[in-house]
N, C-alpha and C positions, 0 to 999 in steps of 0.2 A: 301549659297553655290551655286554659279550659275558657271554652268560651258559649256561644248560642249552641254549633254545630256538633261540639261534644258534647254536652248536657243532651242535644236532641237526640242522638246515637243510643245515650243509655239508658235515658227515656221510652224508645222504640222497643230495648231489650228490656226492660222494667214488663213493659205490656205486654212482651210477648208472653210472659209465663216460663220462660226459659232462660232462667240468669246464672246455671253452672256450667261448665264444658259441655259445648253443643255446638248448632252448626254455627255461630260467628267466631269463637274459637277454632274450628277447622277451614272456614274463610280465612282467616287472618294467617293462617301457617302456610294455606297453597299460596296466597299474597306476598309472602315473605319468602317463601323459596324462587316466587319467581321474580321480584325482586335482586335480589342475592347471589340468584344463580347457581345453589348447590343445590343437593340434589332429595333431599327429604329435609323437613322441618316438621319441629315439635315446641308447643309452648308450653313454658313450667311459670312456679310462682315465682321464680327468682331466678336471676344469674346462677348465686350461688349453688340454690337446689340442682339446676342444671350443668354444672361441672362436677357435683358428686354424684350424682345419674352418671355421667359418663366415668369416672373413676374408675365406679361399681360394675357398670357393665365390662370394663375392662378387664376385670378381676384383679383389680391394686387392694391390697392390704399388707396387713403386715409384713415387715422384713424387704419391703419394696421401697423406693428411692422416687422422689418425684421431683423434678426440678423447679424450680421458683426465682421470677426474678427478687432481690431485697426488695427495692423501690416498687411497692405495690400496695393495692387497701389488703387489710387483713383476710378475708374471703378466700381470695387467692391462694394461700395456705390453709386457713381452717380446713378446707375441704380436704387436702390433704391428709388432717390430725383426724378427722371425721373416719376415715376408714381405717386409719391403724397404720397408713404411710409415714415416712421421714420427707419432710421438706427438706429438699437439698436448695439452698439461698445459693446465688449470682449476685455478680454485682453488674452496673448498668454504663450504657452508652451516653456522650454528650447529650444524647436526643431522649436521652430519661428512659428507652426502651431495652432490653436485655442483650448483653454481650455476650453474639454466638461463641465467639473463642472462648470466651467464659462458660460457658453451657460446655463445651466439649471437654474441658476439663476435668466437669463435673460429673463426667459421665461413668459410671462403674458396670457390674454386673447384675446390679439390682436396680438400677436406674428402668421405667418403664414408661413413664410420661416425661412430656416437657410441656409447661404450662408458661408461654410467652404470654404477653399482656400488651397490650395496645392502648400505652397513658395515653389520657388527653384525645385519645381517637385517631393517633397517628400510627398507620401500622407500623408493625415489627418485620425486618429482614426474612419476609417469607421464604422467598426464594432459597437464599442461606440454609435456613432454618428446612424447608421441606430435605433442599440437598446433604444437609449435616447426617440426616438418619438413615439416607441410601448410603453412607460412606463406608467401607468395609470395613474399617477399622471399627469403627463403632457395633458396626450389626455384628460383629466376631463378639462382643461382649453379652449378648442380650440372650438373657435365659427366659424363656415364657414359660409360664407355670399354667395360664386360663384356654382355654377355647379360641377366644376371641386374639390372643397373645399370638399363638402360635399361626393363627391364618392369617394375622397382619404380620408377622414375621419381624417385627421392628420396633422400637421405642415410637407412642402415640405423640401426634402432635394436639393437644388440648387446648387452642388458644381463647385466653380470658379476653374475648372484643366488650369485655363491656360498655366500653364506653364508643367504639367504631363504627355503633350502625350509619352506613352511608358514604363509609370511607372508602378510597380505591387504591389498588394497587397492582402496579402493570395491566392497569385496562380492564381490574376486575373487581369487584364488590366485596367486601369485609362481609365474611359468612361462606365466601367460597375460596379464602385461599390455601387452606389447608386440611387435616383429616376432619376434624370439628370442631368450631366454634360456638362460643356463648355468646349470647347478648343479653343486657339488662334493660329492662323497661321500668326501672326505678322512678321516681316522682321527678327527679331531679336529672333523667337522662334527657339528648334528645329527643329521643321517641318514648313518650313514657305510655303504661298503661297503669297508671296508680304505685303498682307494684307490678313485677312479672319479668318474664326473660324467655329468651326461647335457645334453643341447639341445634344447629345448622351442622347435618348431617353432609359431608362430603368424602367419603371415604372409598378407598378403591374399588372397582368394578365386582371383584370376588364376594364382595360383601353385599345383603340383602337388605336394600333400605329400608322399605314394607317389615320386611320382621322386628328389624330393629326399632322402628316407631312402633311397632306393634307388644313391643317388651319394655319399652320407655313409656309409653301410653297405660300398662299394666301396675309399672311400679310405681307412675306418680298419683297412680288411683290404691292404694295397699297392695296391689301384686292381683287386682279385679281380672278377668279375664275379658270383661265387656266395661266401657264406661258407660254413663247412667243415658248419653245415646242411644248406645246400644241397647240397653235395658229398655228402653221407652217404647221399641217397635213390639206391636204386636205379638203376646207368649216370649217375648225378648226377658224376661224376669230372671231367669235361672241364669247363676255366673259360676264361678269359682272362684278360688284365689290362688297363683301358680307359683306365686314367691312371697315372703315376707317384707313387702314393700314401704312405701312411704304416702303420704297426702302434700302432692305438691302440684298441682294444676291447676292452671288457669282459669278463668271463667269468662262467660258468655260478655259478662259485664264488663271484663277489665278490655277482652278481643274486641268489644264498639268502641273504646276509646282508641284502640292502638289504630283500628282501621280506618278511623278520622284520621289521625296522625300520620299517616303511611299515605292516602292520599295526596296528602298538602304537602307533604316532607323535601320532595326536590324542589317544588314550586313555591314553597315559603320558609318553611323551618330552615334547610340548610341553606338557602341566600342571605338567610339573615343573622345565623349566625357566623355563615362565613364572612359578612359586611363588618361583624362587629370586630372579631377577629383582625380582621387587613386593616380595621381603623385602627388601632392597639399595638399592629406591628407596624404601621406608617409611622404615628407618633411616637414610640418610644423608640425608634429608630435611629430617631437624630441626639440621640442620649450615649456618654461615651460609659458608662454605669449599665447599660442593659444588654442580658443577654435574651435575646429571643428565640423560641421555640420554629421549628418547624412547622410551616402549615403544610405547604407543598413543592414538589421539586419533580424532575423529568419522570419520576418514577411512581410518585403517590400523591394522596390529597387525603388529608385529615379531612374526622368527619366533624372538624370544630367545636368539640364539644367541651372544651378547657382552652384557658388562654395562660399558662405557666411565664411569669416572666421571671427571669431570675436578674440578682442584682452582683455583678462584680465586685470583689472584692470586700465582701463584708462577713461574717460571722453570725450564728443562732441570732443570739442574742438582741444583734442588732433587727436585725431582720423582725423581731420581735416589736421591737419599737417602732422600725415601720409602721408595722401593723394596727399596733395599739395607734399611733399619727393619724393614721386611714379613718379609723374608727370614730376616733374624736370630730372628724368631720362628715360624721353620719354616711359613710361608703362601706362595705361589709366586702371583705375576703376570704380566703380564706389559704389552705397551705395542703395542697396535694403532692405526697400523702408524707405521713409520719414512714419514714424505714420499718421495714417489718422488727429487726433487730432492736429499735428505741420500744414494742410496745412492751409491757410486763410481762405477758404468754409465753412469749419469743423469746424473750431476756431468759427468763427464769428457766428456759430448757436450753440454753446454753448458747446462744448467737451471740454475735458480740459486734457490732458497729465496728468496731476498727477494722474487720475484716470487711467491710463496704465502702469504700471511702471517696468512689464515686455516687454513690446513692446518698451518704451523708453531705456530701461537700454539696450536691446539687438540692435538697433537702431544706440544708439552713440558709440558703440565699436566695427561695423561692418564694411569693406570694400569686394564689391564683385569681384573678381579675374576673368580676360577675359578665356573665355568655348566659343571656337568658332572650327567646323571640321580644317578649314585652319591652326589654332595654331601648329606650328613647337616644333619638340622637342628643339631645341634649342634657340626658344623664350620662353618657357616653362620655360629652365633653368634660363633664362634672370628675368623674370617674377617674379621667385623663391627668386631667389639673391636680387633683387630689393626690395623687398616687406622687406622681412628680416631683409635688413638693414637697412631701413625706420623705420621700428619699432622701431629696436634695438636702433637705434638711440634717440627717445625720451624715452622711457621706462626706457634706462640709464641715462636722465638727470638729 
């Protein structure tokens, strides 16, 4: 959504003479923590950069086990292979999210993360999930080899919110429900900032948040010891470099758009995508063919940022044709997401689909419906009718 009021944000910061990491990127992270409710924030250039930031910090590499749901975008693993970790794949729940019994299965003596995922913006069994890693049977297995391993004492909860900002669960904010979360501000999220993501620091009380952003803020500058902030005060010029880091920071630029967006966000963005949403699940409701996604229930509320319909009882292929149907009447979908196991990376190092066959089966029967602010109601309707008969169309043949 770029409109008069974003364009004037980044206009403002054009003029100012300050368009790399500065103070609207540090507005936008105390805005997002107190949003959120956790307890330190840090913005990177991506989701992704910001769950191998926390990998690293962890001290995960090689000979170390990291869990993964199948049903996920690729990123979710890359970062994994990124440090020298084994993606350990799960397979998933009706609701397309990770199956904790499945994760505890998965769990060995090298196992040190678990990276749940929040499709579609509907959290993950936090609760579950936080309690799974207090469980003694579990913490009896857990070797830490880092610093950081042995004073959290347990397997890290790393959850992929990319797609969650806004979501809640038992009464509380996607960012705060567990040790730390990502979010992405992709083009294509609800809250975007072009590109960017940030890491919502919420981890137990023994740990120092302040240091922690203060070595996350190091490494997404090359391991700087000051950011160019810093550098800008007065004799501020002399730095160091304390690790061999990486360039993955935000900018002054991308924090005026996000902080447009974060304004308007409860009060327009998520009304209207959740309108779009409840319209999608009213009407395709009355369909004996459709299964519908979770929005919300006594416990949680998506942050509506995908609308997954799945269609009963059809196969790939079909579902294919769907699509191409859709198409041919000028409506554009698409299919969240390929199993990690179909992509070639994943194949070729030895995963194999049949061992998923809840992430496949939910996979080939899926088509995702456009959730965008700009969506007209009466492209909405367009959308509706469209899809409908598309279906209808093969399902009758």
């Amino acid at each position: 959504r770029i409109d008069d009021k974003t364009i004037d944000a980044v206009s403002k910061v054009l003029r100012s003479g300050w368009i790399t990491t500065g103070p609207q990127t540090k507005l936008f992270e105390e805005r997002l923590t107190k949003y959120c409710g956790n307890k330190k924030t840090i913005c990177v250039s991506s989701a992704t950069d910001g769950l191998e930031l926390m990998l690293r910090w962890y001290g995960v590499g090689p000979g170390d086990e990291v869990i993964v749901p199948a049903y996920t975008y690729c990123s979710s693993a890359n970062v994994i292979v990124h440090v020298g970790a084994k993606p350990v794949m799960v397979d998933i729940n009706s609701d397309l999210n990770v199956n904790i019994a499945n994760i505890k299965a998965a769990i060995t003596d090298k196992t040190k993360v678990i990276i749940p995922v929040d499709i579609a913006g509907l959290p993950c069994d936090y609760s579950g999930l936080n309690e799974l890693i207090k469980d003694s049977e579990v913490n009896k297995m857990f070797r830490p080899h880092s610093e950081n391993q042995a004073k959290l004492g347990r397997i890290l909860i790393l959850s992929d919110a990319a797609h969650a900002f806004g979501a809640e669960y038992l009464g509380k904010k996607a960012g705060s429900l567990t040790d730390i979360s990502v979010f992405s501000f992709h083009a294509v999220k609800n809250l975007t900032t072009a590109e960017g993501g940030a890491i919502m620091l919420n981890l137990p009380e023994e740990f120092d948040h302040e240091e922690i952003y203060a070595y996350l803020n190091a490494m997404s500058l090359h391991g700087q010891s000051k950011d160019a902030l810093a550098k800008s005060k007065l004799g501020g010029w002399k730095y160091d470099v304390i690790h061999a880091g990486f360039k993955c920071n935000m900018t002054d630029i991308q924090a005026a758009i996000g902080l447009t967006e974060l304004h308007r966000y409860d009060t327009e963005t998520l009304p209207r995508r959740r309108a779009i949403c409840q319209t999608y699940h009213k009407y395709f409701g009355q369909f004996q063919w459709a299964e519908l996604p979770i929005l919300e229930n006594e416990n949680l509320e998506s942050s509506y940022h995908l609308f997954l319909l799945r269609i009963k009882g059809i196969d790939e292929q079909t579902r294919d044709q769907i699509i191409e149907a859709i198409y041919e009447q000028n409506v554009a979908v698409n299919v969240h997401f390929q199993p990690l196991p179909l992509l070639t990376a994943y194949r070729e190092m030895g995963y194999l689909i049949d061992d998923y066959p809840n992430a496949y089966s939910n996979y080939s029967r899926l088509i995702s419906l456009p959730v965008y602010y700009q969506l007209s109601d009466d492209d909405l309707a367009t959308v509706t009718g469209v899809v409908a008969q598309a279906v209808e169309q093969f399902i009758k043949a």
